[in-house]
MARZA-963594 format. One record per residue: residue in one letter; x, y, z of N, C-alpha, C, O, CB in turn. Coordinates in Angstrom, 2 decimals, always signed. Glycine has a CB too. Layout:
N
NODE rest     nc1     nc2     nc3    cac1    cac2    cac3     cc1     cc2     cc3     oc1     oc2     oc3    cbc1    cbc2    cbc3
NODE    A       X       Y       Z       X       Y       Z       X       Y       Z       X       Y       Z       X       Y       Z
...
//
This chain:
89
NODE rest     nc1     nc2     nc3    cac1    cac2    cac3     cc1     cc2     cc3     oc1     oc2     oc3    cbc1    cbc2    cbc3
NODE    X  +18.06   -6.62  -11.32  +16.75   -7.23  -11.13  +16.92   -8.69  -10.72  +17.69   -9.51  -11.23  +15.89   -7.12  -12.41
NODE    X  +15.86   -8.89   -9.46  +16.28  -10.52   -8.73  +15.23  -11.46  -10.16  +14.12  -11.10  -10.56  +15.34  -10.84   -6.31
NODE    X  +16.00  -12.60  -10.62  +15.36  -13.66  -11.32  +15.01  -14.63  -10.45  +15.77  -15.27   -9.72  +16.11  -14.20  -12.34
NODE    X  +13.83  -14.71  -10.56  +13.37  -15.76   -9.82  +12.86  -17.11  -10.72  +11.89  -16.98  -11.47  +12.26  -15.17   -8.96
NODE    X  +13.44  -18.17  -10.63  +13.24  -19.07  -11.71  +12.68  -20.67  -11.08  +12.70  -21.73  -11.70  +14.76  -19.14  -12.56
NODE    X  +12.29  -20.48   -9.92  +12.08  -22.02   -9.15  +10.84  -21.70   -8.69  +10.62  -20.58   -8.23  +13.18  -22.56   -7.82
NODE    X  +10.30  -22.25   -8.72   +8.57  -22.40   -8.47   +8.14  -23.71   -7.27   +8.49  -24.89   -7.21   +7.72  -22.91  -10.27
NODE    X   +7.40  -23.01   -6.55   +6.76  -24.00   -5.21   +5.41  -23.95   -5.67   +4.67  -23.04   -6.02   +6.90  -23.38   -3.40
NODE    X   +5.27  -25.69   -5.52   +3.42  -25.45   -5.56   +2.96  -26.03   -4.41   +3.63  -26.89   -3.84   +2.48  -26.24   -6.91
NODE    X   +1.66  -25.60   -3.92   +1.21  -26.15   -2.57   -0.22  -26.04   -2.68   -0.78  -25.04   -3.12   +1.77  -25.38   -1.25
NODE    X   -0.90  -27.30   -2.18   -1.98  -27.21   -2.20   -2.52  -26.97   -1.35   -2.36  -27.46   -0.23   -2.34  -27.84   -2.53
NODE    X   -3.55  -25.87   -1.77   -5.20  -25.22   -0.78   -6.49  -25.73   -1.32   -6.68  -26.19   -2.45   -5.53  -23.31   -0.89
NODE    X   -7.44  -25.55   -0.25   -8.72  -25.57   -0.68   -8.89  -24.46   -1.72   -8.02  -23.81   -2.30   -9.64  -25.44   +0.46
NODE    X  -10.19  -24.40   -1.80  -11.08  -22.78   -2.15  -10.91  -21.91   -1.36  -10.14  -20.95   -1.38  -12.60  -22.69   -2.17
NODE    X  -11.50  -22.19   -0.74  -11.78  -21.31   +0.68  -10.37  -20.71   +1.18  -10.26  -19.53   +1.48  -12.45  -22.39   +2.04
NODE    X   -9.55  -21.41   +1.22   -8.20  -21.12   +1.33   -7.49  -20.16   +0.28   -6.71  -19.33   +0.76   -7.59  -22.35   +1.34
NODE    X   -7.67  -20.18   -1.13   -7.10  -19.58   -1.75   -8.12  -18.01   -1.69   -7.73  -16.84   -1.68   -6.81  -20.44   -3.02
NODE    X   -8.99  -18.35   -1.68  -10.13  -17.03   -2.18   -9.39  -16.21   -0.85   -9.05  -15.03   -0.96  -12.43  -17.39   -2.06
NODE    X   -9.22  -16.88   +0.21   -9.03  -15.82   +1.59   -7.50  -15.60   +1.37   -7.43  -14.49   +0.83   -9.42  -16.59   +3.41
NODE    X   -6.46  -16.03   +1.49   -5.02  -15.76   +0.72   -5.40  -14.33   -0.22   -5.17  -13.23   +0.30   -4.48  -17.33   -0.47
NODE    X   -5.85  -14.38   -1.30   -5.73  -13.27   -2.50   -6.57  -12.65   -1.70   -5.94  -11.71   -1.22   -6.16  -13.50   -4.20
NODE    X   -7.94  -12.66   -1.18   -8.37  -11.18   -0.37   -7.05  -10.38   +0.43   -6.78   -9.20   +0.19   -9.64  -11.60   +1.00
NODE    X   -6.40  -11.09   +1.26   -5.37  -10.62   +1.99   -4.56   -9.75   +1.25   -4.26   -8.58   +1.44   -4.64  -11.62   +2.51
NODE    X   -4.19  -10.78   +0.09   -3.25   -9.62   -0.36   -3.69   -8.72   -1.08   -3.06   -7.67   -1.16   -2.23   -9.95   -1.00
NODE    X   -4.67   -8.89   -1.68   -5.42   -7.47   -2.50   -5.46   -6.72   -1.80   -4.84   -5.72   -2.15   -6.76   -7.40   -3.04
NODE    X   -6.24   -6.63   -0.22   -6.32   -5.77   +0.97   -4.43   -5.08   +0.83   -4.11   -3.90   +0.76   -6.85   -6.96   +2.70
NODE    X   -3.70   -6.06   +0.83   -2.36   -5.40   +0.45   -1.47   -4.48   -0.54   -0.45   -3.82   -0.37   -1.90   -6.09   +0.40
NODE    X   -2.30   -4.75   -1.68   -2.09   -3.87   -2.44   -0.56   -4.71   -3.31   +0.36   -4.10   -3.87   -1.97   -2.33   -1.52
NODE    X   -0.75   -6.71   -3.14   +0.05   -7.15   -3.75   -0.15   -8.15   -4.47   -1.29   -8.56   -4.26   +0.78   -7.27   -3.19
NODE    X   +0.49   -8.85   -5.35   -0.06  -10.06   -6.39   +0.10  -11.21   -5.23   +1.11  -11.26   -4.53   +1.05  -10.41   -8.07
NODE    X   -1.02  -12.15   -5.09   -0.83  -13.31   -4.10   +0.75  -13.63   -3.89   +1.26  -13.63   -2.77   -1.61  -14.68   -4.68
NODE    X   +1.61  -13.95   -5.33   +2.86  -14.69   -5.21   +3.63  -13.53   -4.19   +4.26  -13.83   -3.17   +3.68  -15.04   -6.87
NODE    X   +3.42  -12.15   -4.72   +4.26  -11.57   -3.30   +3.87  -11.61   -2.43   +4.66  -11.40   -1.51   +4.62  -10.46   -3.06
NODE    X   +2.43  -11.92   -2.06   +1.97  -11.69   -0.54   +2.33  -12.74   +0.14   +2.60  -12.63   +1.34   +0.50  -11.50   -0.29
NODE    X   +2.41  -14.23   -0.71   +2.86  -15.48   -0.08   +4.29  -15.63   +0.49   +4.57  -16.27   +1.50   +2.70  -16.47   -1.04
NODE    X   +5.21  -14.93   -0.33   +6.79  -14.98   -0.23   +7.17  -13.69   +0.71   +8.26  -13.65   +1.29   +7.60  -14.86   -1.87
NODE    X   +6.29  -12.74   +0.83   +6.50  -11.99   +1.85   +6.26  -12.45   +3.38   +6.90  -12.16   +4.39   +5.79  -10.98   +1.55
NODE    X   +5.02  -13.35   +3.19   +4.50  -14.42   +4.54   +5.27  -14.94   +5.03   +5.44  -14.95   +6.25   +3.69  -15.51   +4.41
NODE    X   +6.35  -15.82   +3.72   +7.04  -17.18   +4.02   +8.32  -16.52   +4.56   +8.96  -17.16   +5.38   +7.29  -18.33   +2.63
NODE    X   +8.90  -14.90   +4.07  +10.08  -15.34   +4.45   +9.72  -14.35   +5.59  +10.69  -13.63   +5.80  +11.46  -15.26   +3.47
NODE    X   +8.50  -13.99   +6.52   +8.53  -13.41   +7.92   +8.12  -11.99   +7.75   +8.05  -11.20   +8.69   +9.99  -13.51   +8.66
NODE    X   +7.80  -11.60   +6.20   +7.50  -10.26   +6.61   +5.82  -10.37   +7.10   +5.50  -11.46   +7.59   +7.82   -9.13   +5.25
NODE    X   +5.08   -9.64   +7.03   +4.11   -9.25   +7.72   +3.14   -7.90   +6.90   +2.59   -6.95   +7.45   +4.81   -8.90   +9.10
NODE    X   +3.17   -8.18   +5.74   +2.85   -6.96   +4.95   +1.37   -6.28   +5.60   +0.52   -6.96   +6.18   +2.70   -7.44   +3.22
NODE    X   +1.26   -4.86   +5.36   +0.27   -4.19   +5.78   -0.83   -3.78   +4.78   -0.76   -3.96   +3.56   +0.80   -3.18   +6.36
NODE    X   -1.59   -3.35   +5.28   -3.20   -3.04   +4.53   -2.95   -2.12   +3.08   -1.79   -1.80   +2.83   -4.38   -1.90   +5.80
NODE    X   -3.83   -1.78   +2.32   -3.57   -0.76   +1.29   -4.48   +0.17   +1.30   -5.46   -0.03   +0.58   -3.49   -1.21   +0.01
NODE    X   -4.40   +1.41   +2.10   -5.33   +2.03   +2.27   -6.53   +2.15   +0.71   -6.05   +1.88   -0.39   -4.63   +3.29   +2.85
NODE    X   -7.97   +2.53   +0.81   -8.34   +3.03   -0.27   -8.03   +3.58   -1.33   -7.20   +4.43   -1.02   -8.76   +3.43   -0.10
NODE    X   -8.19   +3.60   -2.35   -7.70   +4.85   -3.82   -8.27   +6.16   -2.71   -7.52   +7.12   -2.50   -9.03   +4.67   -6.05
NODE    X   -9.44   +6.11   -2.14  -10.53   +7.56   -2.41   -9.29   +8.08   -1.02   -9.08   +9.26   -1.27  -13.08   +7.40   -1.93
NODE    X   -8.59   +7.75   +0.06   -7.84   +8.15   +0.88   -6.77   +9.31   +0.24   -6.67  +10.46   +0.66   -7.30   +6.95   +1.44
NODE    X   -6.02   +8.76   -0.84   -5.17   +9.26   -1.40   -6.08  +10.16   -2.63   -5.56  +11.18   -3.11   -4.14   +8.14   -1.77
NODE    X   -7.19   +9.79   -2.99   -8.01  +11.02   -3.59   -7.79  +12.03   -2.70   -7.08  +13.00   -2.97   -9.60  +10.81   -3.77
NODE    X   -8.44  +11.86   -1.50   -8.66  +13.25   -0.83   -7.22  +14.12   -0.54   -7.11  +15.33   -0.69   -9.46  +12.98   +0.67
NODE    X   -6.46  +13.46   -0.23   -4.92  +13.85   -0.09   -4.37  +14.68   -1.17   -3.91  +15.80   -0.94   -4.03  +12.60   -0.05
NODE    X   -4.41  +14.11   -2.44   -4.33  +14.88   -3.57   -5.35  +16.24   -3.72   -4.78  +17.18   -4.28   -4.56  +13.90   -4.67
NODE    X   -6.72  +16.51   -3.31   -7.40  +17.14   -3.12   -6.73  +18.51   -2.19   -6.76  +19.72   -2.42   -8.34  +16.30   -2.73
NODE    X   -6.19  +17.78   -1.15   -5.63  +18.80   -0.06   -4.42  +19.80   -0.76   -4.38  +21.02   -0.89   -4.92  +17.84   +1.33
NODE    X   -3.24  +18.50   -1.23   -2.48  +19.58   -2.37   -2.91  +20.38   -3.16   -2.02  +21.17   -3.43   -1.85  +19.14   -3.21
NODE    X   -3.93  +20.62   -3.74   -4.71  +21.21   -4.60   -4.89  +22.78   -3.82   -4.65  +23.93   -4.17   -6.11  +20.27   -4.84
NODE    X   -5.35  +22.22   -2.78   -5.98  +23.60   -2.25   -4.99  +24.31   -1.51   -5.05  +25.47   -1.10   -7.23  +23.42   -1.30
NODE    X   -3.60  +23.02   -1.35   -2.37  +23.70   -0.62   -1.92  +24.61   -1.48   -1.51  +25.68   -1.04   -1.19  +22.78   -0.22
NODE    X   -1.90  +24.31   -3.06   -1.91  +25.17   -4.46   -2.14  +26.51   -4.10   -1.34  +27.43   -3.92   -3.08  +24.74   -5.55
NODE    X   -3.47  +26.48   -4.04   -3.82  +27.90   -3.71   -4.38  +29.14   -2.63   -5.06  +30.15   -2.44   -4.37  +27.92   -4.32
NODE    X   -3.26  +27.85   -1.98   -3.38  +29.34   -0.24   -1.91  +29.56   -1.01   -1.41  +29.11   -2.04   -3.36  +28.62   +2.45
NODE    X   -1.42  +30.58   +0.15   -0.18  +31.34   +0.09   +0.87  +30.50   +0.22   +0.54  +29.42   +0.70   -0.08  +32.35   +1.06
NODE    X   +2.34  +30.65   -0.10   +3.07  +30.24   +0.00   +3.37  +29.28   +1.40   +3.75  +28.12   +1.32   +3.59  +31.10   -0.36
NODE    X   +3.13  +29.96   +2.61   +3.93  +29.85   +3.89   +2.87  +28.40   +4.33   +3.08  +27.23   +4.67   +3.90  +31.58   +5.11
NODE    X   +1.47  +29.38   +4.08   -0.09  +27.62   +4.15   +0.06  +27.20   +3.50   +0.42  +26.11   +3.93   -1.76  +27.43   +4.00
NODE    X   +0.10  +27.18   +2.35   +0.48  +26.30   +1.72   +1.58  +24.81   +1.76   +1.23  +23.63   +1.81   +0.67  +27.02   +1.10
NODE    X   +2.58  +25.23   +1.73   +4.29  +24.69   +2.58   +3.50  +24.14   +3.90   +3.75  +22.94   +4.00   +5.83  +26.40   +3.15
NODE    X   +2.83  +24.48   +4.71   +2.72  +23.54   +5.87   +1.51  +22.39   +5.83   +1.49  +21.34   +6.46   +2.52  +24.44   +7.14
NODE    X   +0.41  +22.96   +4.82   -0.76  +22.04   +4.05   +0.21  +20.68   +3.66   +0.15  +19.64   +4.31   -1.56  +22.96   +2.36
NODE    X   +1.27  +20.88   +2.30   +1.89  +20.16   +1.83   +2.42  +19.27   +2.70   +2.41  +18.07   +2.40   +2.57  +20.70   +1.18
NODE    X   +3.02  +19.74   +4.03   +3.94  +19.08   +4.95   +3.51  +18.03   +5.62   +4.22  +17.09   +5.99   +4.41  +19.87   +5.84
NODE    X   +2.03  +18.18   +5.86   +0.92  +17.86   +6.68   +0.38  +16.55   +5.94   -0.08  +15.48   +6.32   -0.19  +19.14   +6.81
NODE    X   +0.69  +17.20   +4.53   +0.21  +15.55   +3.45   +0.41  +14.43   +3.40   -0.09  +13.30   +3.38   +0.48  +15.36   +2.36
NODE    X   +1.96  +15.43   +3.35   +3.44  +14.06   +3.06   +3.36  +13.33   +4.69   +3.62  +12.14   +4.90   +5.76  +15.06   +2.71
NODE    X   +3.05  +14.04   +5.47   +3.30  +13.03   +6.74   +2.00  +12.24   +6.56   +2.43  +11.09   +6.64   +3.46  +13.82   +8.43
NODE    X   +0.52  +12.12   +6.35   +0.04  +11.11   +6.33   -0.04  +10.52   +5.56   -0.66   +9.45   +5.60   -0.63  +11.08   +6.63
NODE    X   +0.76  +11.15   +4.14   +1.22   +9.48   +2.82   +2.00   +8.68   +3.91   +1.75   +7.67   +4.56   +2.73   +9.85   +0.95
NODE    X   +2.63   +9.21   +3.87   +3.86   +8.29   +5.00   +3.42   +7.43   +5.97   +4.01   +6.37   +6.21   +4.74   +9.23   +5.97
NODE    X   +2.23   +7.88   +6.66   +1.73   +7.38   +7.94   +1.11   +5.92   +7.00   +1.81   +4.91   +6.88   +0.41   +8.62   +8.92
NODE    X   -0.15   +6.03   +6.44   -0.88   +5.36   +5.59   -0.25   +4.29   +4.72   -0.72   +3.17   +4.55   -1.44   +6.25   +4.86
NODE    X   +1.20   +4.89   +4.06   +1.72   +3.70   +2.99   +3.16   +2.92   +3.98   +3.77   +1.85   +3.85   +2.40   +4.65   +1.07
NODE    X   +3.24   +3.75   +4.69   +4.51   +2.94   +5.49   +5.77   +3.61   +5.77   +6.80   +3.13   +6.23   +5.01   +1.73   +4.70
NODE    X   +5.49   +4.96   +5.37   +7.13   +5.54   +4.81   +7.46   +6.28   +6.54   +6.81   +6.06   +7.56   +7.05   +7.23   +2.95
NODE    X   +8.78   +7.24   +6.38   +9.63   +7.13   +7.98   +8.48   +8.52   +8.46   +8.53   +9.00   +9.59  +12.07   +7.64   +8.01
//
């Protein structure tokens, strides 16, 4: 586990900070990562909805109870738009 033990402070307005933490909430990260992800060049992406990944879970459900073979391609069909949505290959 990285220790991180040195602290930067920098001053913002309001307006500045309130729009910073929207960003990263939209990210699905605590400001301090969204800032250190900024600073060192990453570019972090959106966090889709909870209700997105509701419905997704929904789909497994019903991938549950078709047949094996629909099922297996329901499932397949999932995992590729978790993937698409959270970032994965």
């Amino acid at each position: 586990m990285r220790k991180r033990s040195v602290g930067i402070n920098v001053r913002v307005s309001v307006t500045e900070k309130r729009k910073m933490t929207l960003m990263a909430k939209r990210c699905g990260l605590s400001l301090s990562e969204y800032l250190r992800q900024r600073a060192l060049g990453y570019e972090p992406g959106g966090h889709p909805p909870k209700e997105v990944f509701d419905i997704l879970d929904k789909l497994d459900e019903i991938a549950e109870s078709c047949s094996v073979r629909d099922g297996a391609v329901i499932n397949a069909q999932t995992d590729r738009l978790r993937d698409l949505l959270i970032g994965g290959n």
